[in-house]
N, C-alpha and C positions, 0 to 999 in steps of 0.2 A: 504494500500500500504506500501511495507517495505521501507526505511531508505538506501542510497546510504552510502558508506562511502570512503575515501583516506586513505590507508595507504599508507605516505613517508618516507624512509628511508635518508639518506641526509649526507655526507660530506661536509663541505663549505670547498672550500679552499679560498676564499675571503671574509671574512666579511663585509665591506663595499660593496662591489660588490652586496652580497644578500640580504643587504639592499633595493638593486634595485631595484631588481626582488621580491619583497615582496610589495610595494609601485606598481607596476607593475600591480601583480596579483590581488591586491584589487578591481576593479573593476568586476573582474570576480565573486569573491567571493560573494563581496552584492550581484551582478545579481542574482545569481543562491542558491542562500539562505544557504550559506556555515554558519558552525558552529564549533566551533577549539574546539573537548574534548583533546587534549593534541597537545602541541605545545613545541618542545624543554624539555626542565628541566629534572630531573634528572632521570633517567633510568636504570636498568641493563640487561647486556647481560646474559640472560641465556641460551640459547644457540645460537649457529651458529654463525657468525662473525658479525652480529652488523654492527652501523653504527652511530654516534655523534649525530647525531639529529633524532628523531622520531615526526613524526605528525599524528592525527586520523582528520579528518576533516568528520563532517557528513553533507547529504543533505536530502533534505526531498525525495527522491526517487534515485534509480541508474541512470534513465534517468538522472536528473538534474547534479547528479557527471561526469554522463559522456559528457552531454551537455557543462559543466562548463570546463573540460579538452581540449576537442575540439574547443572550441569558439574564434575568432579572437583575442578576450582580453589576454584568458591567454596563448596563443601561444605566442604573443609577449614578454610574462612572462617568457615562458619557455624558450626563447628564451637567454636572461639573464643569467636565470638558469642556464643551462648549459655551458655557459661558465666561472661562478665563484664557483660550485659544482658539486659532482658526487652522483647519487643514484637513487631510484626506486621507484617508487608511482602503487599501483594498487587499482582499483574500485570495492568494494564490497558490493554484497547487502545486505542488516539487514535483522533478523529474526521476 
């Protein structure tokens, strides 16, 4: 079976705020067997416009990425989210 993955793209405009919503989403993360290969740190834009913070988070199948998105936990996560960042997360399967 192949390997879910998140990519997020991410502007904070609250720091402390997504502090939150990070403490938030943890609980969704252990559930559903989340594993961060890149979280923030240093990056470049090579093409397209970018965005300050980048994440890969992998799960051990797409079902569980998209199970883990959907789930009552990290909705009240995302909930957060959004109101102290702006950006995009989509769910892809490994080869």
């Amino acid at each position: 079976m192949s390997k879910g993955y998140w990519i997020a793209r991410v502007d904070v405009r609250d720091a402390e705020g997504y502090k939150d919503y990070v403490t938030a989403a943890k609980p969704a993360f252990d559930r559903f067997g989340a594993v961060f290969l890149a979280r923030g740190g240093a990056h470049e834009k090579a093409e397209g416009p970018g965005r300050d913070r980048n994440v890969i988070i992998e799960f051990p199948s797409l079902a569980a990425a998209h199970d883990c998105y959907h789930s009552p936990e990290y909705q009240r996560a995302v909930a957060i989210r959004q109101k102290v960042a702006d950006g995009e997360i989509v769910l892809v399967e490994g080869v």
